[in-house]
C-alpha positions as CSV (number, residue, x, y, z in Angstrom):
1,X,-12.5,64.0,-45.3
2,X,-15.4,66.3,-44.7
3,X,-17.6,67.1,-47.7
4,X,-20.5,69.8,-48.6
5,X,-23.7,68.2,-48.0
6,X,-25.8,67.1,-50.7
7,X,-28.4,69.5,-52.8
8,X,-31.6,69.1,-50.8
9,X,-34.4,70.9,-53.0
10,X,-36.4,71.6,-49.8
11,X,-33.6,73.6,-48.7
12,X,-35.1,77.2,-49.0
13,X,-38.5,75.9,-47.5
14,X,-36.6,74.6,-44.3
15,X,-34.2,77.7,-43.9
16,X,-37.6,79.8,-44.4
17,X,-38.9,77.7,-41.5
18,X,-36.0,77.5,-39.1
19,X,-35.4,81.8,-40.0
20,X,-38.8,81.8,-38.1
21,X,-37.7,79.0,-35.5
22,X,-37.8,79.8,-31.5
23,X,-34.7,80.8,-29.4
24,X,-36.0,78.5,-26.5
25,X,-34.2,75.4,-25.3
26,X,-36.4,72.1,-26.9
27,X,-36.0,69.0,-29.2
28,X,-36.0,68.8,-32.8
29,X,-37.4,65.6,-35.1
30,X,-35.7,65.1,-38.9
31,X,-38.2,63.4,-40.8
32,X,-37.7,62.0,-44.5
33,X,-40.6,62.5,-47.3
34,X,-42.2,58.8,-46.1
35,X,-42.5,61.0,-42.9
36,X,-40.3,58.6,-40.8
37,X,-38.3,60.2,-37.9
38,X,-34.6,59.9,-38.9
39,X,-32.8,61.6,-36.2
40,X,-33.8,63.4,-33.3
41,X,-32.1,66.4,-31.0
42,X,-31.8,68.8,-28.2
43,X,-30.9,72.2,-28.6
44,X,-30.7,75.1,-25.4
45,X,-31.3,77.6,-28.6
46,X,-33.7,75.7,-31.2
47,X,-33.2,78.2,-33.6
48,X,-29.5,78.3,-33.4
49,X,-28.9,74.4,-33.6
50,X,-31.4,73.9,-36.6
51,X,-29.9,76.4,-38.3
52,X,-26.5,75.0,-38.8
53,X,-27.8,71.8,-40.3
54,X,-29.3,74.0,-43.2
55,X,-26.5,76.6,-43.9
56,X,-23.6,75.9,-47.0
57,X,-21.0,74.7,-44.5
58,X,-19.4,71.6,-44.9
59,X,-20.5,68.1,-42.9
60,X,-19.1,65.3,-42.6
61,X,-20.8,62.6,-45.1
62,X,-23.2,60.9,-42.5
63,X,-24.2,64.4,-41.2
64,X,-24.5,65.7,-45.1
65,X,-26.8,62.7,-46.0
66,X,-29.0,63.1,-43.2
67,X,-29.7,66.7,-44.6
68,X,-30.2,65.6,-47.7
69,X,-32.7,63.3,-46.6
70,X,-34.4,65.7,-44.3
71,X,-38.6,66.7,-46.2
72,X,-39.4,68.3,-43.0
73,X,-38.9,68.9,-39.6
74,X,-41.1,68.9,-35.9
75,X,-39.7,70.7,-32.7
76,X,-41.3,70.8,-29.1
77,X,-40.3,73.8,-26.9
78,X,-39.6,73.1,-23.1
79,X,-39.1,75.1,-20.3
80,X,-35.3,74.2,-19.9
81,X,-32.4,72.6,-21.4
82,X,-32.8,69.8,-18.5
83,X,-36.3,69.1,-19.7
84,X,-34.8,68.9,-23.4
85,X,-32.2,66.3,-22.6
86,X,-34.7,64.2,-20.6
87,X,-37.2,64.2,-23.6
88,X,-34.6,64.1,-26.4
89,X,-33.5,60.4,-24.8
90,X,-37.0,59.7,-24.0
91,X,-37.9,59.8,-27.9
92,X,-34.7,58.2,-28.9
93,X,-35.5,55.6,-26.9
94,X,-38.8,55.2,-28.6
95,X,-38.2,55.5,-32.1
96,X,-34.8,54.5,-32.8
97,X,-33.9,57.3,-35.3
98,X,-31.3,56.2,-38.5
99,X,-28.8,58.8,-37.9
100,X,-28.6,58.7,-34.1
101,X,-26.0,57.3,-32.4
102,X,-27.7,54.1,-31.1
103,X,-25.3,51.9,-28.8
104,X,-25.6,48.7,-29.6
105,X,-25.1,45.8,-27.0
106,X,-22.9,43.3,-28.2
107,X,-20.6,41.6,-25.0
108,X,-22.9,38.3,-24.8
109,X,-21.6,36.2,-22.5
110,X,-18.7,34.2,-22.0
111,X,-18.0,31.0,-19.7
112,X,-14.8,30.4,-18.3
113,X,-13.9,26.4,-18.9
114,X,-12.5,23.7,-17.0
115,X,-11.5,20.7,-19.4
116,X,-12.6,17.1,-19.0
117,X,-9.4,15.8,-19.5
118,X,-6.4,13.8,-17.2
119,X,-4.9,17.3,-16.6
120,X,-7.4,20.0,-17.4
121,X,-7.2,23.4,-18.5
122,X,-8.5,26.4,-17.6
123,X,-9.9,28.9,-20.4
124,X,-12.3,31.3,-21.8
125,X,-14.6,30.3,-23.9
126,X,-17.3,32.1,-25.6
127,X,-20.1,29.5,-26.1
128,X,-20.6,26.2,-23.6
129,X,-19.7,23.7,-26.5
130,X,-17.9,20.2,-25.7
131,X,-17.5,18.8,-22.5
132,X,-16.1,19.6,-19.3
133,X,-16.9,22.2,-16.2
134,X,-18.1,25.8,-17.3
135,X,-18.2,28.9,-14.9
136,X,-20.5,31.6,-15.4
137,X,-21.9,33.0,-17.8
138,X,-19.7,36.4,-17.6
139,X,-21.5,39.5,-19.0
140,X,-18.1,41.3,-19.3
141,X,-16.2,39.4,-21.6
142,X,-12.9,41.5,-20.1
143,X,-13.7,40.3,-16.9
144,X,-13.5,36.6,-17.6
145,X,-10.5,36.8,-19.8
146,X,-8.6,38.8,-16.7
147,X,-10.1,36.3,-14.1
148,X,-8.5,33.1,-16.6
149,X,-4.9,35.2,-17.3
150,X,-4.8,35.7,-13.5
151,X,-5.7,32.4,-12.1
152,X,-3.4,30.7,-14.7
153,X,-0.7,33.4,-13.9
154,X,-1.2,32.5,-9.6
155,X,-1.1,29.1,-9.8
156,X,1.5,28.5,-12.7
157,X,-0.9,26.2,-15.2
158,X,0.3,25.2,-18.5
159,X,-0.8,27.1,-21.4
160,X,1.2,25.7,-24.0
161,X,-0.5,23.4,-26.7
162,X,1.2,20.0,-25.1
163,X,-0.7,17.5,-24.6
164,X,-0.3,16.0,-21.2
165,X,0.3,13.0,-20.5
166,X,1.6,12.1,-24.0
167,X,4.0,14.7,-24.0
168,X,5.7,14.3,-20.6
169,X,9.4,14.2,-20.7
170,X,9.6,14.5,-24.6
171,X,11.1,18.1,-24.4
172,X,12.8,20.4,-22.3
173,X,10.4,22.6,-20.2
174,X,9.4,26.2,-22.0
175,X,11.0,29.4,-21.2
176,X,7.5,29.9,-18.7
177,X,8.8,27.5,-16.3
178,X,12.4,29.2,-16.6
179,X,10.7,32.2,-15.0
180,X,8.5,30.7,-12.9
181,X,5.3,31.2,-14.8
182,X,4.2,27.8,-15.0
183,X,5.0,24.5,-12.7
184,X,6.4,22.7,-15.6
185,X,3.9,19.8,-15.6
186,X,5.7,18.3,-18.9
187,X,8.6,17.1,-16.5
188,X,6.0,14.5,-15.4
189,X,6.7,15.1,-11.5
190,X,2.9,15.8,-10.9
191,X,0.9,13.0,-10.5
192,X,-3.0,13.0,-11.9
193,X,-4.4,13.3,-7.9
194,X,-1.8,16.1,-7.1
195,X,-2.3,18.4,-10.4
196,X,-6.4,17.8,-9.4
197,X,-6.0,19.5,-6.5
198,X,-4.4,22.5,-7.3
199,X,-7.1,23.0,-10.2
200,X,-9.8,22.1,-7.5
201,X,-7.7,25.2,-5.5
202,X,-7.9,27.4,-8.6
203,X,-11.3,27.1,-9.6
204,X,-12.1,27.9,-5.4
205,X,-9.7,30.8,-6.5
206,X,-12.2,31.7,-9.5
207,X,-15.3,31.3,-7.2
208,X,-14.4,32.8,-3.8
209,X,-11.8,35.5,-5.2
210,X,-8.3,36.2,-4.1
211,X,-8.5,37.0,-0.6
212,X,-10.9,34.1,0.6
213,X,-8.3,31.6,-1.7
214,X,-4.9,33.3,0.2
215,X,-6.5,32.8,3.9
216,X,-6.9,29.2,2.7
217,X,-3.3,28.7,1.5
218,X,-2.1,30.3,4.2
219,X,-3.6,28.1,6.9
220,X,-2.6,25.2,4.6
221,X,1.2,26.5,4.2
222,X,1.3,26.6,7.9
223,X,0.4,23.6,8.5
224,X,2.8,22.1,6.3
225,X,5.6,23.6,7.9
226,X,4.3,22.1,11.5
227,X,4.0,18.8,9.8
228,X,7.7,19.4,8.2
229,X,6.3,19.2,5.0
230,X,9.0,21.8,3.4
231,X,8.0,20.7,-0.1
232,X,4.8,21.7,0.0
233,X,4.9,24.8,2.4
234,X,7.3,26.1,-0.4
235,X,4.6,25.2,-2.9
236,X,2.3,26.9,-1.1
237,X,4.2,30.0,-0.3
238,X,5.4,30.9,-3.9
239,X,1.9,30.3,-5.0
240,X,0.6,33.0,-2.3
241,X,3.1,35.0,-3.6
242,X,2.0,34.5,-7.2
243,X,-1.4,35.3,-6.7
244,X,-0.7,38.9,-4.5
245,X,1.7,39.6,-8.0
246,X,-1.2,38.9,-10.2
247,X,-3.8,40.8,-8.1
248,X,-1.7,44.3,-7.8
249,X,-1.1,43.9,-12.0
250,X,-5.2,44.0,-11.9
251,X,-5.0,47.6,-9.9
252,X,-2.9,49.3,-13.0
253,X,-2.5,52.1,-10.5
254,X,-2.1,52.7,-6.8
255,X,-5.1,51.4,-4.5
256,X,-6.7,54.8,-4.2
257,X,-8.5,55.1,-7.1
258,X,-11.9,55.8,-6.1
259,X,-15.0,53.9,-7.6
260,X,-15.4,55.3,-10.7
261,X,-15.8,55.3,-14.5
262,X,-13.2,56.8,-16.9
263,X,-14.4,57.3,-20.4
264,X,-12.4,58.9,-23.1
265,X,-13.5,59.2,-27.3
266,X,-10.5,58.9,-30.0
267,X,-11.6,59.9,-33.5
268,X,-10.3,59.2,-36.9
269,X,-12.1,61.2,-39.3
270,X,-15.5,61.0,-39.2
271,X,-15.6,57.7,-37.3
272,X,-15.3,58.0,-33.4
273,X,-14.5,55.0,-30.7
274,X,-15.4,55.8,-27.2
275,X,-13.6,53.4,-24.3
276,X,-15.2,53.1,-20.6
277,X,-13.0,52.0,-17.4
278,X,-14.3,50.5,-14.9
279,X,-12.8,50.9,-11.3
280,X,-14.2,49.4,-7.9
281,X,-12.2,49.1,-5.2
282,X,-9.0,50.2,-6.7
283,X,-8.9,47.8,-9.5
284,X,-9.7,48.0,-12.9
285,X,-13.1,45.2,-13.1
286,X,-14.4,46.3,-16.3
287,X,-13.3,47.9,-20.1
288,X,-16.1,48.2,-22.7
289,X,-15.3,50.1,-26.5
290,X,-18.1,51.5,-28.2
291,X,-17.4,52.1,-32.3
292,X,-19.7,55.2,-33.0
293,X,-19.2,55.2,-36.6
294,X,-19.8,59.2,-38.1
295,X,-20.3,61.8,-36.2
296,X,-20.2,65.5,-35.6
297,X,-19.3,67.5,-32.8
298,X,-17.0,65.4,-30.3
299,X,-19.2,67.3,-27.2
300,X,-22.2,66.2,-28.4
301,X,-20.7,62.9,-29.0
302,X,-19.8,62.7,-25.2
303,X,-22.9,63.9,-24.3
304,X,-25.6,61.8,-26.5
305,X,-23.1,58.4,-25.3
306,X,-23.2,59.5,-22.1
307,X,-26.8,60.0,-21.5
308,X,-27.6,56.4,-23.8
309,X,-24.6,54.1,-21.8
310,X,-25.7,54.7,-18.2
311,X,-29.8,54.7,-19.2
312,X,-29.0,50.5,-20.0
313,X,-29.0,49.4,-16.7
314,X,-25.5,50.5,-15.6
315,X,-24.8,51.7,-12.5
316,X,-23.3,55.0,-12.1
317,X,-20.9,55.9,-9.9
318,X,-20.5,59.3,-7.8
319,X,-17.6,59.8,-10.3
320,X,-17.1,60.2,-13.9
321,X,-13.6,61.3,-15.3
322,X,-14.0,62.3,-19.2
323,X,-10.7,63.4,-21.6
324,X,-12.5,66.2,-22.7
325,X,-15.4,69.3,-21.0
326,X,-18.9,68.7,-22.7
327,X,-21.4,72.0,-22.9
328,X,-24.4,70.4,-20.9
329,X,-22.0,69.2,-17.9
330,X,-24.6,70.4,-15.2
331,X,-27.3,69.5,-16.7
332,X,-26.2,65.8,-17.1
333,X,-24.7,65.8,-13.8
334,X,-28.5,66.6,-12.4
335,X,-30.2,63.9,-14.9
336,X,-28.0,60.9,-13.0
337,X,-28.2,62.6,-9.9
338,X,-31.9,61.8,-10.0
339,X,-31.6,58.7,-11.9
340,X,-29.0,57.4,-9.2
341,X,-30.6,58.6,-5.8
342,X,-27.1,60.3,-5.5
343,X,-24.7,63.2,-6.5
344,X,-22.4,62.4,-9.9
345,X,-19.7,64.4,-10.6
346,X,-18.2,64.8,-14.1
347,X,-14.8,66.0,-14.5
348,X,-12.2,66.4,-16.7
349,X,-8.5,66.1,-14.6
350,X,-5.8,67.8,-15.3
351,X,-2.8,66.6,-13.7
352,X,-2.3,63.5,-11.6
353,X,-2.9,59.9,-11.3
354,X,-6.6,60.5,-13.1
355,X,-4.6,61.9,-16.2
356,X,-2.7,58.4,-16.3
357,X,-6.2,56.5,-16.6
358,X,-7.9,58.7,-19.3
359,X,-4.7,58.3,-21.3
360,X,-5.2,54.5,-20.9
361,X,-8.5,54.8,-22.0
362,X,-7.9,56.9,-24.8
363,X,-5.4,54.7,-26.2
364,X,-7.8,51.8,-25.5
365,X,-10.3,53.6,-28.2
366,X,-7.5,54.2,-30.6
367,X,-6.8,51.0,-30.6
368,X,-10.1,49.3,-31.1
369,X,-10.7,52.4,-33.7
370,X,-7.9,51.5,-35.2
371,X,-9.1,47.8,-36.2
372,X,-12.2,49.6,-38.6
373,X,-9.9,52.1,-40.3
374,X,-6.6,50.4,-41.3
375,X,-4.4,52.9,-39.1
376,X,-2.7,51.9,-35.8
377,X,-4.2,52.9,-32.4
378,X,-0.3,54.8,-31.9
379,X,-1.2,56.4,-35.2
380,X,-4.4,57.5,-34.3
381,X,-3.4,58.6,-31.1
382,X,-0.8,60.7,-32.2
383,X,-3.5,62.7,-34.3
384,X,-5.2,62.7,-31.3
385,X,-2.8,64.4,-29.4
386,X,-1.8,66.4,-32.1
387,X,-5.2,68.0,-32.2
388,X,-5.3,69.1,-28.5
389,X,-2.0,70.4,-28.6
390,X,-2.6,72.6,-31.7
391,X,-6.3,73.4,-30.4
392,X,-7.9,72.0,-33.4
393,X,-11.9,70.8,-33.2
394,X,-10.7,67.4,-34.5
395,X,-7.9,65.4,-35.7
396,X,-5.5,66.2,-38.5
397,X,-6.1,63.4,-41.3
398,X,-4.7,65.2,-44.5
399,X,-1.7,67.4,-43.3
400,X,0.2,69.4,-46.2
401,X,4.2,70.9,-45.4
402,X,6.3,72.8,-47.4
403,X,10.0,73.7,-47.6
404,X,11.7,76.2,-49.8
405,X,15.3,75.3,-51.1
406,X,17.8,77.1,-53.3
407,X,21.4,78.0,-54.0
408,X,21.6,81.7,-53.4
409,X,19.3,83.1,-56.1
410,X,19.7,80.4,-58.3
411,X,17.6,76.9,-58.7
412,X,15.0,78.1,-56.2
413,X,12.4,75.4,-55.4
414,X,9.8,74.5,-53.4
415,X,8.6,70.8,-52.1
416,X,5.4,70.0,-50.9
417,X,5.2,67.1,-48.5
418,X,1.4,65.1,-47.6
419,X,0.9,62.8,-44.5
420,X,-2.4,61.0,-44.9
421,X,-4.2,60.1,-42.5
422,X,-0.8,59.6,-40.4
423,X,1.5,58.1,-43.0
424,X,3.3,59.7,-45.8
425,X,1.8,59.7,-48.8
426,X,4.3,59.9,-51.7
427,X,1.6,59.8,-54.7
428,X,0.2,63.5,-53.6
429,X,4.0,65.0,-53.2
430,X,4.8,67.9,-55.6
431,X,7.6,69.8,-56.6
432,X,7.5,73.4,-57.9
433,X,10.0,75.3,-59.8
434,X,10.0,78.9,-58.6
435,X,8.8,81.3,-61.3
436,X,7.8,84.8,-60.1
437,X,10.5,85.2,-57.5
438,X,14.5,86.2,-59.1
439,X,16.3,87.1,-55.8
440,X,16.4,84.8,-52.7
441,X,13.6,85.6,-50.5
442,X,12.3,82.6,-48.8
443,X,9.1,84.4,-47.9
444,X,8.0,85.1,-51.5
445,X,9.2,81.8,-52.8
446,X,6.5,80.2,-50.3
447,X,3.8,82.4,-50.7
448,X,4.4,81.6,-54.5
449,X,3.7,78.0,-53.5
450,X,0.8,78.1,-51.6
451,X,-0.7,80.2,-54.2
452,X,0.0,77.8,-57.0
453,X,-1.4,75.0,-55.1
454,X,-4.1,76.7,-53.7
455,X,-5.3,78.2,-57.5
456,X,-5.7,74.3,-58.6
457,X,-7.6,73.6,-55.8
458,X,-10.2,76.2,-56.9
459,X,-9.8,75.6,-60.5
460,X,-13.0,73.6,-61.4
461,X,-11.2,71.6,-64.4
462,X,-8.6,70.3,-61.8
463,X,-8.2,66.4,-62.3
464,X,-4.7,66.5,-60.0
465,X,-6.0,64.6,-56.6
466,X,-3.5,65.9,-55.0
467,X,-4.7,69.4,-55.4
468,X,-8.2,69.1,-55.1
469,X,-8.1,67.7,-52.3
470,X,-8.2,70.4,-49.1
471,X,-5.8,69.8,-46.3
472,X,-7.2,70.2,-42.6
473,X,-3.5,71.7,-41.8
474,X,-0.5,73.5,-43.3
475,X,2.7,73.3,-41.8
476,X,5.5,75.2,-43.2
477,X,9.2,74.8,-42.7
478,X,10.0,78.2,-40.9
479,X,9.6,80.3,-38.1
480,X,6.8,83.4,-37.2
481,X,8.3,85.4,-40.9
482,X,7.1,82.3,-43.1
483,X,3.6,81.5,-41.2
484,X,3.3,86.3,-41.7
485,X,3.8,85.6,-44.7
486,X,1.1,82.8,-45.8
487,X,-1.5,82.7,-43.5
488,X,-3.0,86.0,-44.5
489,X,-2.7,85.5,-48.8
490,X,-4.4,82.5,-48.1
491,X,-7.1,83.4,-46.0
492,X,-7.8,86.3,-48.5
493,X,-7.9,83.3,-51.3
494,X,-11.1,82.0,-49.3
495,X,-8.7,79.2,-47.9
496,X,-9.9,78.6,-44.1
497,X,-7.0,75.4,-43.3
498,X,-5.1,76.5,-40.3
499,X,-1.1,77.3,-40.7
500,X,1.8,76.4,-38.5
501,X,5.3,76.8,-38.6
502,X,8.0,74.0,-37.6
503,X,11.1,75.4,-36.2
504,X,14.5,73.4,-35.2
505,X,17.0,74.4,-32.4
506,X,20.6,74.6,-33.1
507,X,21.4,70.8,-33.4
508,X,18.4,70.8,-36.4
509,X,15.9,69.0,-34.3
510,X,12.2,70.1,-34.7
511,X,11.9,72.6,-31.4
512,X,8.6,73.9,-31.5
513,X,5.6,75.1,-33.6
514,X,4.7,78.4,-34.6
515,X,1.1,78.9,-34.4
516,X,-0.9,81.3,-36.0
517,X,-0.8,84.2,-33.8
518,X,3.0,84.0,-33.5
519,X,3.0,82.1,-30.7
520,X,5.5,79.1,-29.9
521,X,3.8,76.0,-28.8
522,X,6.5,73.4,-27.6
523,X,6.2,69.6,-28.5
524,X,9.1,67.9,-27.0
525,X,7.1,67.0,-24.1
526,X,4.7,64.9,-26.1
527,X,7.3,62.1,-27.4
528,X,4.7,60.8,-30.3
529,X,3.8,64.3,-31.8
530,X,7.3,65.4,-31.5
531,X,8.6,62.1,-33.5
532,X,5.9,62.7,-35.8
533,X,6.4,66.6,-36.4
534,X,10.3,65.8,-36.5
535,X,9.8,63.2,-39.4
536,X,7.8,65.3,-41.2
537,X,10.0,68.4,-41.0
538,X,12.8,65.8,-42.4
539,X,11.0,64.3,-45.1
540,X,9.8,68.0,-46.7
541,X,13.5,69.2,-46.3
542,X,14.8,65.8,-48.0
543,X,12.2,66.2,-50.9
544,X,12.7,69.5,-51.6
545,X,16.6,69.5,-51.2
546,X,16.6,66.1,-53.3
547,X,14.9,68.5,-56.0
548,X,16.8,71.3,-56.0
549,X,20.5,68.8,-56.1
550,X,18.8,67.2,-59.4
551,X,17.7,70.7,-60.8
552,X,21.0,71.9,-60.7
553,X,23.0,69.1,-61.4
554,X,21.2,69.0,-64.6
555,X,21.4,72.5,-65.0
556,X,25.3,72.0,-64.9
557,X,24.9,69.3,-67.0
558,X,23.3,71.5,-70.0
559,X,25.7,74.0,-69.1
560,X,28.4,71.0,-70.4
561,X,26.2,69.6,-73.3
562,X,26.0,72.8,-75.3
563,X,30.0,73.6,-75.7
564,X,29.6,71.1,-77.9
565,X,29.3,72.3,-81.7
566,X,25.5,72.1,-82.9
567,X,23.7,71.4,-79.7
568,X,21.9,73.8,-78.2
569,X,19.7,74.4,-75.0
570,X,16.7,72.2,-76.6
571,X,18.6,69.2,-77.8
572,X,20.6,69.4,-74.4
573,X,17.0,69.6,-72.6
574,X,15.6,66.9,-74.9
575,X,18.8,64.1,-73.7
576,X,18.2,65.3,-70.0
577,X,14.4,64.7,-70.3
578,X,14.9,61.1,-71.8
579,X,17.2,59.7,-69.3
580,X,16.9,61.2,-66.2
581,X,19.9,59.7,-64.1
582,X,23.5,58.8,-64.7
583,X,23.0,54.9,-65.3
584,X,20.5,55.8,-67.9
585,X,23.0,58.0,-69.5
586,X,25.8,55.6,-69.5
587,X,23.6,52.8,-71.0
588,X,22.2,54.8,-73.8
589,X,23.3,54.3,-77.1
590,X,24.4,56.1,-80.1
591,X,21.5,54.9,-81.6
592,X,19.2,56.0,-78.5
593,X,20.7,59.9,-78.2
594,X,20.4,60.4,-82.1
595,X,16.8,59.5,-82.1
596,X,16.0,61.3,-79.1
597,X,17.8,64.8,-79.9
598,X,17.4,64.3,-83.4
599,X,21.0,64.5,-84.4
600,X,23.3,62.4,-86.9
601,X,24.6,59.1,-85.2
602,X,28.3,60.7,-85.8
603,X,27.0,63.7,-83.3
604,X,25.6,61.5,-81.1
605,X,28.7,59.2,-80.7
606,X,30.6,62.9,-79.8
607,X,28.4,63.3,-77.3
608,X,28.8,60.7,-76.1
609,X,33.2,60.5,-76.1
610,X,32.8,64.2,-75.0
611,X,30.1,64.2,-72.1
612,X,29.1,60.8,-71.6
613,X,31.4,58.8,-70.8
614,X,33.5,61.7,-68.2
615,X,29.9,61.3,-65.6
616,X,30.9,60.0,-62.4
């Protein structure tokens, strides 16, 4: 969640300063009261961009702590925002500030193995321990575990945990031999020479790549056949076969993806993953993820990682497909094009093939977000998605709906539904009895609600976690009227969280969502919002129905309790409050109702013969 920053008693020195700071493009350098730099920045408008850091709007924690930390500040003007970016990543370079994002590199290497054994394996292994035949050392960790999946895949090795030849002919071959995924060696038909030579053919596979290995086969496979070795030339052929399947599922897409690098950033809260795809010659050689832990804007998130991944030795390629525009576009695109010797494009597709890949890589990020913050990448991706489609600066993590319910203009209630970070959380839900409002009007009854809940937000004394805590979005269960109704009495409350409605179509499924303005935004095209918004909508309108059944079944229920002589509205409330459903009512005692209305046992054991025991 995002918090004010911390009390900074330098504060009215450095908003003094910055009031007097230049317009002009130029870096900026945060230093603490031991006068070490803790973060540096670039700015096209010094003034501008120190500013915000100083104001009483809310950061996120990392961002609020850095402020609170800051004694003092240095800035250097420069002739352009180009010269800015150059020196900004020159001095981050230099001094490694605290509260920069620093990428940190942390593939290592990794060896793929070939076991000393009878009838070896073929794995990735991180370290060269224990003996037998290592290849590489891989820098790209992704890379060797493909290169092991797909040479095991081509040439049908065993990956089960047999051990061969102790095991041969103790069990019926696994389901991979069923479908052709492995040469079911347990059957004992391969002799030790035999099975040697097709790992001798696989690690010439590792070493000399796909192409070089099929030419091979081939001439082989012909040769067999000349020889009227069928057998084998079968062998041969399905293995060819095998190895042109396991190269196209290395492509992911068509062939004409050009050489490029497709980088997309998921957030959860404050914490941000960025994922990069690597393509050369159509296929996919490389994935890294990047966890950024806190940060601010997601532009200047894209822009500071772009600016540190490619200045560590990587190469860059003529094109760069991002999920999302970033300000300084231009700029960056002329700092690689002079880093490079050649023009660099950065774009952000909207349709096509391209879309598919940063989609990929998006979910990649969610996913390897998802790992640090207890959520699942689908999860986080939904919130994701969610965000874009609602035009939000960042995902949703504490989202708040509410539902009116009543029966004409009686019982009228309100629910009030929380998703947390994704999942329902039951703890924060609240019910409200209608109070101010004595003829239907589903309008009034909700802005009843959201002023209720939004005066215990403000009320200092408020211990209620679900109330003091501020939601990042509101939906409501209705149309344009409801969002007319609320979004201006809570603006005018100070209350800045953004408000949509959630409408269904005739068959009651969620349609669309009313923004703001009035406008209909349609979902059913993205399946994970749409499940999520159509949940939600469901669980309010359970809750709050649920409510409003209970309210007046109990209602009915005093309605029964007081024809009987000598109890009135209190002593019927007083039973109803004690045991709240019908099998508590059934089990309670003469004993139990007399202490609890405060009646004579001989009136409790009426109430019981006379309302009691006729509860279905």
């Amino acid at each position: 969640m995002r918090v004010t920053l911390e009390d900074n008693p330098r504060l009215p020195y450095l908003r003094d300063k910055t009031s007097k700071l230049s317009h002009l493009p130029g870096c900026y350098i945060m230093r603490n009261k031991a006068g070490s730099i803790i973060y540096i920045g670039k700015a096209k408008n010094l003034h501008n961009r120190v500013s915000s850091y100083f104001r009483d709007s809310e950061h996120l924690p990392k961002v609020a702590k850095m402020v609170s930390n800051v004694f003092d500040y240095d800035f250097i003007v420069t002739d352009s925002e180009y010269e800015a970016l150059v020196l900004e990543n020159s001095l981050i370079k230099q001094h490694k500030p605290k509260y920069n994002i620093l990428l940190k590199d942390d593939k290592g290497y990794s060896y793929i193995k070939v076991s000393d054994e009878d009838f070896p394996r073929i794995t990735r292994e991180m370290q060269k321990k224990g003996s037998g035949t290592f290849i590489g050392p891989y820098t790209s960790s992704f890379t060797s575990k493909q290169t092991v999946e797909e040479v095991n895949r081509a040439f049908m090795l065993p990956t089960c945990r047999r051990v061969f030849p102790r095991d041969f002919g103790k069990e019926r071959p696994c389901l991979n031999f069923q479908i052709k995924r492995c040469i079911g060696l347990c059957r004992g038909c391969f002799s030790r020479e035999d099975y040697r030579a097709i790992i001798d053919e696989a690690v010439e596979y590792i070493k000399s790549g796909s192409t070089a290995s099929v030419e091979a086969m081939t001439e082989q496979m012909e040769r067999a056949a000349e020889e009227l070795d069928f057998e084998k030339a079968a062998m041969l052929r399905d293995r060819i076969a095998a190895i042109s399947r396991a190269a196209e599922t290395q492509k992911v897409f068509e062939k004409d993806i050009p050489d490029c690098d497709i980088i997309a950033l998921s957030r959860n809260g404050g914490a941000s993953c960025v994922s990069v795809l690597v393509y050369r010659d159509g296929k996919l050689t490389d994935k890294s993820d990047y966890l950024l832990g806190e940060t601010e804007e997601d532009s200047d998130t894209r822009e500071d990682f772009l600016i540190q991944y490619y200045d560590r030795g990587g190469k860059i390629p003529k094109e760069i497909y991002l999920d999302s525009e970033i300000e300084s576009a231009e700029v960056i695109e002329r700092y690689f094009r002079e880093r490079s010797g050649h023009a660099v494009h950065l774009n952000v597709p909207k349709r096509g093939e391209m879309v598919q890949l940063i989609k990929m890589a998006k979910s990649n990020a969610a996913e390897k977000l998802s790992l640090s913050v207890g959520r699942s990448g689908r999860e986080i991706a939904t919130l994701d998605e969610l965000a874009q489609l609602l035009g939000l600066p960042r995902p949703p993590l504490y989202i708040e709906c509410y539902d009116i319910s009543n029966l004409s203009s009686s019982d009228m209630v309100g629910g009030m539904v929380v998703l947390d970070n994704g999942r329902p959380a039951k703890r924060y839900y609240k019910k409200f009895n209608i109070k101010t409002v004595y003829e239907q009007n589903d309008y009034a009854c909700m802005q009843e609600v959201l002023r209720r809940r939004f005066e215990n937000y403000f009320d200092p004394d408020c211990k209620d976690t679900g109330f003091a805590t501020l939601p990042d979005l509101i939906f409501l269960d209705g149309g344009r009227g409801h969002v007319a109704a609320v979004a201006p009495m809570l603006s005018e409350m100070g209350v800045k969280t953004p408000v949509y409605g959630l409408v269904k179509d005739s068959r009651h499924r969620t349609r669309a969502v009313i923004s703001p303005d009035g406008g209909e935004i349609v979902i059913a095209k993205n399946r994970s919002v749409f499940n999520m918004l159509t949940r939600l909508q469901d669980e309010v309108h359970r809750y709050t129905i649920t409510f409003q059944s209970k309210k007046h079944t109990a209602k009915t229920f005093e309605g029964e309790l007081t024809k009987i002589g000598g109890i009135g509205p209190k002593k019927a409330q007083a039973l109803l409050s004690a045991f709240k459903t019908k099998q508590e009512l059934r089990k309670a005692t003469p004993e139990d109702i007399s202490r609890v209305m405060k009646i004579s046992r001989e009136k409790a054991q009426e109430v019981i013969d006379s309302f009691i025991s006729r509860i279905k």
